[in-house]
N, C-alpha and C positions, 0 to 999 in steps of 0.2 A: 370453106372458111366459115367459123362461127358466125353468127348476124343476131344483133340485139333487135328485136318486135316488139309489139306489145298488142297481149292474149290475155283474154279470161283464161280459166279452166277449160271449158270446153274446146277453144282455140288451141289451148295448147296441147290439150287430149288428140286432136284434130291434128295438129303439126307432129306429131310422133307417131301416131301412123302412119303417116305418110312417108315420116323419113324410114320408117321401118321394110316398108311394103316397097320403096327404092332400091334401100342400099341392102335389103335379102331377098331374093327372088325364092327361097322357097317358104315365105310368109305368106299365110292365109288371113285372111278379115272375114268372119261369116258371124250370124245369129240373127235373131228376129228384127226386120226391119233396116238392118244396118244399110244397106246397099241403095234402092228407089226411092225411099223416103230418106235416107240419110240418117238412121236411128228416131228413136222418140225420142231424144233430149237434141238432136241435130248434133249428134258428137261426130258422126262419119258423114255429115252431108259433103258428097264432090269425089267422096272416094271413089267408088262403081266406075263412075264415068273416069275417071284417071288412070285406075289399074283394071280393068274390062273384070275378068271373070277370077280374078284372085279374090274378086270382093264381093260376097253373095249371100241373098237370102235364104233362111230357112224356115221349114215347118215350127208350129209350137211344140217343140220337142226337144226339151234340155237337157235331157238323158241322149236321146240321138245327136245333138252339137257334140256332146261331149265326149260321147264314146266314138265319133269318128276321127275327134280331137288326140284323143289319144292312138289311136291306132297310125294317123300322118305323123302322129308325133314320132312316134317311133321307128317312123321308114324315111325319116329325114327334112319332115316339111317341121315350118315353125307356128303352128295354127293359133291364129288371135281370135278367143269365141266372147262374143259379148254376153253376158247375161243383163235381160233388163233389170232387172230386182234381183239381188242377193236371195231375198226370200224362196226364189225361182229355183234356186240352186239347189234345194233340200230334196227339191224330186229326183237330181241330178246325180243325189251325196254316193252311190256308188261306183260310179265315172271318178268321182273326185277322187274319195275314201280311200277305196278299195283298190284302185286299178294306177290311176295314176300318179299315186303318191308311193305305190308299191315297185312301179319299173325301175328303177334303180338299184333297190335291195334284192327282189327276186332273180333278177339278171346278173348280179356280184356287178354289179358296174361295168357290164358289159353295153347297156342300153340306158336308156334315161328318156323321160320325156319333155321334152320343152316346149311346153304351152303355155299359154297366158289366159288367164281368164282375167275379163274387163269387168268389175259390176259396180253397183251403186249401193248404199245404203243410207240409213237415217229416217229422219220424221221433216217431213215437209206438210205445209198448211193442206187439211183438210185427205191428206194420205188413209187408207185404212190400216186397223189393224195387221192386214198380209203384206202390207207395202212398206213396214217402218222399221222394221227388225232392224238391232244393228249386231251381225252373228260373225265377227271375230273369231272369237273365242273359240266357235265352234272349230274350226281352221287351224286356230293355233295346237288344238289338240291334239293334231294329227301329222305325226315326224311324214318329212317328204315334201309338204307345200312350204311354198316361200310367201308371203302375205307382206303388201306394202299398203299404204292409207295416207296417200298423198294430199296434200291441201291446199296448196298456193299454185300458180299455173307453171313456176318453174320446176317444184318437185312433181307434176302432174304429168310434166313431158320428161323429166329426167329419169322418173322412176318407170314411168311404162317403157322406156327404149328400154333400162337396166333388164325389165321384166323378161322384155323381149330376147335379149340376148343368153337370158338364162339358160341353163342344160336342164335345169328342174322343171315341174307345173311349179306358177307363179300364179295367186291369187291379188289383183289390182283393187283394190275398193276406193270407190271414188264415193263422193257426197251429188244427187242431183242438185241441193240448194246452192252451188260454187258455180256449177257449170255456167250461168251466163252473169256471175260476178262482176266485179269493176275489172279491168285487165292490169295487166301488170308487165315488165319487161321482163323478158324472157329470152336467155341467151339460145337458140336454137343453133345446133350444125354442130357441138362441140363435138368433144370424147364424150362416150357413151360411160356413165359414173359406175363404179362397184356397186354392188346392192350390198345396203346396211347402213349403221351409222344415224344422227339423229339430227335436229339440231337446235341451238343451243339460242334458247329466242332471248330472253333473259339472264342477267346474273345477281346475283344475293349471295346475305351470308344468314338470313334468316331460316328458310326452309326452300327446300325442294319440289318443283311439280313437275309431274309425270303424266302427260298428257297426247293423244292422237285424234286426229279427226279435226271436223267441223267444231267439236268444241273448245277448241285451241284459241279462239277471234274471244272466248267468254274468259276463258282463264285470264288474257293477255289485257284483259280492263280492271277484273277484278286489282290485276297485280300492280297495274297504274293506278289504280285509286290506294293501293296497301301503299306503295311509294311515298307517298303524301304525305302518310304518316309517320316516315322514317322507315317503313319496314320492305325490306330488299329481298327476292325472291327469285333461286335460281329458276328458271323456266326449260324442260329437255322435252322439243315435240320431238315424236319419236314414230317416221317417218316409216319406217320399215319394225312390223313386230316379230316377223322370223328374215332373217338374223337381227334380234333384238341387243342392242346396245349396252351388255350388263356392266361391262367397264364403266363408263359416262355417267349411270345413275347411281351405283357404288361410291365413285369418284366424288359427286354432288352429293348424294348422303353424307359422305364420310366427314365433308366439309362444313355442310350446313347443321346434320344432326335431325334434323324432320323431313316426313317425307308425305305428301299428297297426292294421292293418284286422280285422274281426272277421265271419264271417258261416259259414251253417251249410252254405252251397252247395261245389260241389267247388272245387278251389283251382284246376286249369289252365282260366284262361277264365273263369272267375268275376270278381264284377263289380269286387272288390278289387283285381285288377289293371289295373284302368281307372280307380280310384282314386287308387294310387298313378303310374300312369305318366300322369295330370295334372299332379300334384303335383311331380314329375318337370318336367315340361316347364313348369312355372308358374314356374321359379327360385327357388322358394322356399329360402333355405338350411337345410342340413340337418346335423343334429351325427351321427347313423350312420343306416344303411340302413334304409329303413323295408322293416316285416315285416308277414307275414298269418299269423292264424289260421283256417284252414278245413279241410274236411273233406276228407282223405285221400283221391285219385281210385280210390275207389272204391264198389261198390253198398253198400248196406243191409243186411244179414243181417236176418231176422226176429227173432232169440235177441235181447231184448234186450239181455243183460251182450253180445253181439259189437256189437251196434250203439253202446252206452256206450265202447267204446274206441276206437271210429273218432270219434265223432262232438267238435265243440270241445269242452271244458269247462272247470270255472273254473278247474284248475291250469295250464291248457294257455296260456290267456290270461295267470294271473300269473305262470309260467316266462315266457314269451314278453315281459311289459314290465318284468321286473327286468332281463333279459337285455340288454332293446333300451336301457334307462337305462344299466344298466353299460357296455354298448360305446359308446356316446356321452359317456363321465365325462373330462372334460378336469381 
């Protein structure tokens, strides 16, 4: 039976493993640290000792998690591999790329892999350069992965079970700054939800934002402070980006007429301009040019105050939709 809790992020990342590694016994939990120490963020502390040897250490070797990943994937186990840092992964990209995003098509659908990869991404105080990347994009390029970017503790346990149950590899990207959050309630035990779909934090008729991530708490002020002013702003966080929700932001375009995308990855090639140049190509009419907010094509300084002026924030967002209203005021 369902049971309302109340979890951070991490708690809740924490409670969907667990129902996972339950209610499928041929679910694996391994990567660096997950197991004795309970990860470096304490997302899996308690597991090991709960499921014995489903929940296990490995070497620093994210090419080796992965490609063992794929290969149980494909003889029937459901393998959950953590990656500490997204960045991690790039050593990884032909496990990903190449191989497991390719079982389904090489095989005519005769085989499939259904993995999960857990990771983290973002800029947190005093991170380096290698640890802040936010590489989406990179992911979304590639037909075959399913990529979700859960943010509150409900869609954090709802989307990794979704993840889990998937036939496909699923890439998870969580935020480390959420993980020990304020907590929130959190229905745990339900139905296990579809993957896709968005959700709809806001409504307006002035313009549209399009937004995922940890930068969703910046929009969501900026849009309270435009209120004030009279100015009403649909809000679509957009919870999962493959299967990405084209109906929903179409729909909102078509009604508001502006459109803003918001996201923390760098702007050239970031997934906002795939966004917008749908949007573009869907005829939707448009009252002025739809605009992005994202991060400056450049790296991360460690200093935090350098990293706070590169990175969006909420003035950057409300300049950016008083701006985009105004140039659309007929």
């Amino acid at each position: 039976m369902p049971e309302i809790v109340k979890l951070n992020v991490g708690g809740a990342v924490n409670a969907a493993l667990a129902r996972a590694l339950e209610e499928m016994p041929e679910t694996l939990l391994y990567g660096e640290d997950v197991a004795l120490p309970g990860g470096v963020f304490g997302v899996t502390r308690g597991l090991a000792k709960r499921f014995g040897d489903r929940v296990f250490d490995t070497p620093i070797s994210e090419t080796a998690m992965l490609g063992a990943a794929v290969g149980a994937a494909t003889f029937g186990r459901r393998p959950i591999v953590e990656i500490m840092w997204i960045d991690f992964s790039l050593v990884a990209f032909d496990q990903i790329v190449n191989q497991a995003a390719n079982v389904r098509y090489v095989s005519a659908g005769r085989s499939s892999a259904p993995l999960t990869i857990r990771t983290q991404q973002g800029n947190a105080p005093g991170a380096c350069a290698q640890h802040s990347q936010n590489l989406e994009a990179l992911l979304l390029h590639v037909p075959g992965i399913r990529v979700a970017m859960p943010r509150t503790p409900q869609d954090s346990y709802d989307l990794l079970l979704s993840a889990v149950a998937c036939d496909d590899p699923t890439v998870v990207i969580e935020n480390r700054t959420l993980y020990a959050g304020p907590k929130d309630t959190v229905e745990v035990g339900g139905p296990v939800r579809p993957i896709g779909g968005h959700r709809a934090l806001r409504s307006g008729s002035d313009a549209t934002v399009v937004v995922w991530g940890a930068v969703t708490a910046k929009v969501l002020d900026a849009v309270d402070r435009l209120e004030a002013d009279g100015i009403t702003v649909d809000v679509l966080e957009m919870v999962w980006l493959n299967p990405f929700d084209w109906p929903a932001v179409l729909d909102s375009v078509g009604r508001t007429g502006r459109l803003l995308v918001v996201h923390e990855a760098a702007r050239t090639g970031g997934f906002g301009a795939e966004v917008i140049a749908r949007v573009a190509e869907s005829g939707v009419p448009l009252r002025a040019a739809p605009r992005r907010v994202a991060l400056d094509d450049s790296r991360i300084p460690s200093a935090p105050q350098l990293a706070a002026a590169l990175l969006p924030q909420t003035g950057d967002v409300e300049t950016a939709l008083r701006d985009l209203v105004g140039s659309g005021a007929s």
